[in-house]
Each structure stands twice: as C-alpha cells, then as structure tokens.
C-alpha positions in Angstrom: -30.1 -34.7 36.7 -28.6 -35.3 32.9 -31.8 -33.7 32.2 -30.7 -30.7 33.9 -27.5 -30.5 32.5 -28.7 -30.6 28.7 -31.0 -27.8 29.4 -27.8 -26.1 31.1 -26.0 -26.6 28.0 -28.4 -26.1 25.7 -28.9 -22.7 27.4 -25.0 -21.7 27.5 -25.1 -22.6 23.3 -27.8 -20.3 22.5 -26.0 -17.7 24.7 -22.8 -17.5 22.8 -24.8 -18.3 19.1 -26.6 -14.8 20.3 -23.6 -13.1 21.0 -21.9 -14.5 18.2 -22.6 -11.2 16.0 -21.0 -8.8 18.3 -17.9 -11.2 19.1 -17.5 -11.2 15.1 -18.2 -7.1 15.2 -15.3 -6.8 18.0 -13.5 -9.3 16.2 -13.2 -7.4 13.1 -15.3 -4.0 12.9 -13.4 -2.2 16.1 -9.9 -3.1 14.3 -10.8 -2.3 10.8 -11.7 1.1 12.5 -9.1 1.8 14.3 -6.7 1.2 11.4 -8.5 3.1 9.2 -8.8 6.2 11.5 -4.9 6.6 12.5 -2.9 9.1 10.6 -0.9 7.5 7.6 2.4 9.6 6.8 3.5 10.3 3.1 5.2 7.4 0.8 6.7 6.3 -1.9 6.8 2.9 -4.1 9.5 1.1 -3.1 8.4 -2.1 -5.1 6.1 -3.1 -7.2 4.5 -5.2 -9.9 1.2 -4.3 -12.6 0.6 -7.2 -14.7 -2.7 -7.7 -17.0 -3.8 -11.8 -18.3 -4.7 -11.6 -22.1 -6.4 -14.1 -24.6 -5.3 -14.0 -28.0 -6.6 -16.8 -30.8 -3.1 -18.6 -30.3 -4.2 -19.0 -26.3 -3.8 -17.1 -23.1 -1.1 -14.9 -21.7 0.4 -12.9 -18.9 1.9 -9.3 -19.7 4.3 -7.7 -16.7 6.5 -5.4 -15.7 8.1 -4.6 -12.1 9.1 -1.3 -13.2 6.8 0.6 -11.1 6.5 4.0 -9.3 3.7 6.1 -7.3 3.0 8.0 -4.1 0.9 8.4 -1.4 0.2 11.6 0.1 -0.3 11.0 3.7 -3.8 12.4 5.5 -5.0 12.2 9.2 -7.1 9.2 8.1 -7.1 6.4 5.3 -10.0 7.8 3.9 -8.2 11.0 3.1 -5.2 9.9 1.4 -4.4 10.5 -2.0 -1.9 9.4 -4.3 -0.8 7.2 -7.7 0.8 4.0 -8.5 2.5 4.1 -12.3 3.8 1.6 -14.4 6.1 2.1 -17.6 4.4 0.4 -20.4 7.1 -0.3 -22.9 8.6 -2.3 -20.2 5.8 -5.1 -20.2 7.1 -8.3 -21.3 4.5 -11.4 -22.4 7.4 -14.1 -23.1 7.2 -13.0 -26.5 9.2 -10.6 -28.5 7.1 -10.4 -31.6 4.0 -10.2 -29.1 5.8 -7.6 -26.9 6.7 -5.3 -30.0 3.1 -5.8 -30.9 1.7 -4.3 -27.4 4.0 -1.7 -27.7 2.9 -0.3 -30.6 -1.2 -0.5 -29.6 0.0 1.0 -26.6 1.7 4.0 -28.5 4.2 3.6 -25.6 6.7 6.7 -27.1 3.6 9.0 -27.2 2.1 7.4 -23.5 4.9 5.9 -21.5 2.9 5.2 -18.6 0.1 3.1 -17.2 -1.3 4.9 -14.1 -4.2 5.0 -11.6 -4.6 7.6 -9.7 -6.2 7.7 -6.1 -8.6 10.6 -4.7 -9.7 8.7 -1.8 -10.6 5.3 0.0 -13.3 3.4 1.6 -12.9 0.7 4.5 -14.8 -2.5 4.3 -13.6 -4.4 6.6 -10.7 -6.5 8.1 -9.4 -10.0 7.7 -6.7 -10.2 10.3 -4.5 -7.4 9.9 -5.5 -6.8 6.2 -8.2 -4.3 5.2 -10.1 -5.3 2.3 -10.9 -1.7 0.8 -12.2 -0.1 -1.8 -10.3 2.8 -4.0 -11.5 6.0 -5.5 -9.9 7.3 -8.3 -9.5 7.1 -12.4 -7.0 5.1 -14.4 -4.3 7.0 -17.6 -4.2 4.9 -19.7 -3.3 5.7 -23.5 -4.1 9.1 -23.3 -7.5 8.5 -21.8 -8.5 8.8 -18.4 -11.5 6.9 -16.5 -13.0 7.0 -13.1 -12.8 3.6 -11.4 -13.3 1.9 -8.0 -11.1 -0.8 -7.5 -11.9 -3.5 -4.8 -8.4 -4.1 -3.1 -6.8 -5.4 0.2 -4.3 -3.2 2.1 -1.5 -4.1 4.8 -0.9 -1.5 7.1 2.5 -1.8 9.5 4.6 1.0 10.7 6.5 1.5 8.0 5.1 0.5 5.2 1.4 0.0 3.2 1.0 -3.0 1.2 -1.8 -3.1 -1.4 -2.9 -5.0 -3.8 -6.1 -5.6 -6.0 -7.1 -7.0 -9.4 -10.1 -5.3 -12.1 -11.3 -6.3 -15.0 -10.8 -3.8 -18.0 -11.5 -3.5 -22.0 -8.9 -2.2 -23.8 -11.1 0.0 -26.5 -12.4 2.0 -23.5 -9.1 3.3 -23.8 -8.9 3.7 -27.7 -6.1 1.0 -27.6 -6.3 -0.9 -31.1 -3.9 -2.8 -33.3 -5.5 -6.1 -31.4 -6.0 -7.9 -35.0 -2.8 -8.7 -37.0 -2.0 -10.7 -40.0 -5.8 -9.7 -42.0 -7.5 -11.0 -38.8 -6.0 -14.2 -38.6 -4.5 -13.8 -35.1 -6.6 -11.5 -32.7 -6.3 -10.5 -29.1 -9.3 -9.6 -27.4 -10.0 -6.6 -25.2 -11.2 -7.9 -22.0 -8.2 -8.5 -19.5 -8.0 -8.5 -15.9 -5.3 -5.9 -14.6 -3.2 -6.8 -11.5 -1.5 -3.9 -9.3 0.8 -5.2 -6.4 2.9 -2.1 -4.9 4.4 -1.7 -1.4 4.7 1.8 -0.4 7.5 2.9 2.0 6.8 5.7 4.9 8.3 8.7 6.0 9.5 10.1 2.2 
C-alpha cells in the first residue's frame, strides 16, 4: 500500500514538473502581452532623475541632476510609442564645485544644454510582476552628437502613469566630449561611465 502511494506521488510530481513551463508562460507571457498590446495615451515627465557614476584618478563619483523633461507620444500599442526623456546638463552636480565647473565646460553646456535620448519604438521581453523588462529603440544627443542605442530597461505601467527606468554603459569620446585630463595629466577622468535614466511619465497631457 505505501508502495502505491509513492508511485501516486511520484506520478502527481512529474505531472506538475511537466506543466511547470506553461504555468510559468501563463504566469508571465499572457500578462506581459496583454500590457504591451493595450493603447498607452500621450505623456509628459512629471519627475525625474538622469545620473552617470564616473572614475577619476582621485576615486569614483556620482554626477546628477533631477531637472528632467520628455514625452511620450501615445500609440495603440507599446511597441508604437514614441517619445524623449531630456536632462539639462549644466545642472549636474558631483559634490564638487571645481569638479562640476569642470564637467560643464567638457560638456560645452552653453552651446549643448541638454542630455537627451530619444525613443522610436520598444520591444517587450517579458514581465516580472507588474513590471515589464523592455527593451528601447532609439539614439541618445549628447554634445552635439547623436547615436543609435538600445537600452535594456524595466517599465511600470498603471492607469495613470508609466514608470521606467534603465541603466547603459557609455564612453564619453563617442560623443567628442574631452577636457577629461586637467592639471598636465596629473588628474584624469576616464570615459567609460554607466548612465542612469529614472523618469515617471504622467497620462492624459
């Protein structure tokens, strides 16, 4: 008899291990779908951060500014919308004001006041709960130069509002940015950071 029962349980557990991969599907691909497939209206930023982490010979550092602004031009589907996020470069503060003037000036921020990635269209991965972890098609302004780049990002959806955020690495001389050596070389930034974008977008404007 506890023979038989095993065997009945043994049977039941390689049941639900077999099903196991559509339960995940349900689970996750049916949602992601339907998220991604509803219509998402127009918006605006109504807050916002874009910060970049730095290394310089003197150690690391974090560059930020909250003064952000964007759009995103609503389309039947994710897929289809469009838009930009925008931050204002010669508000970026590292802690430092000798720093800070420094970035300012490689950044030429008079001549390019803005740091800005625009969107031309987005691809769903898949879901973690409510959160779709995308992936954005567009091209970063940055110094006067513009560059394709997909951005791996995650994206809140609720009725009112879209919350995304997402993190790349970039080097600053793909964007003719120098001035990253001062004092004959002594002190010297290099030009890999990681950029971070963290905007909330408000529907129905």
């Amino acid at each position: 008899m506890a023979q038989s029962v095993l065997y009945l349980d043994s049977m039941r557990t390689l049941e639900l291990l077999r099903a196991f991969p559509v339960l995940v599907v349900l689970a996750t691909g049916p949602a992601a779908h339907l998220t991604a497939q509803r219509p998402i209206p127009d918006g605006h930023v109504t807050a916002g951060r874009l910060s970049y982490d730095g290394r310089a010979t003197l150690g690391s550092f974090t560059g930020t500014t909250d003064s952000m602004s964007g759009r995103l031009n609503g389309a039947a589907d994710l897929s289809r919308v469009s838009g930009y996020v925008a931050g204002r470069a010669g508000t970026l503060k590292t802690g430092n004001g000798k720093r800070d003037r420094d970035q300012w000036s490689s950044l030429e921020v008079d001549s390019f006041p803005f740091i800005r990635y625009d969107l031309d269209s987005t691809s769903v991965r898949s879901a973690l709960g409510d959160t779709l972890v995308v992936t954005l098609h567009g091209h970063f302004a940055i110094h006067g130069v513009r560059r394709a780049a997909e951005l791996s990002a995650k994206l809140l959806l609720t009725p009112t509002t879209a919350h995304l955020w997402t993190e790349t690495p970039l080097n600053l001389t793909d964007y003719r940015i120098g001035g990253l050596s001062k004092f004959f070389g002594a002190l010297k930034m290099k030009p890999d950071i990681i950029v971070h974008i963290d905007v909330t977008f408000l529907f129905g404007s």
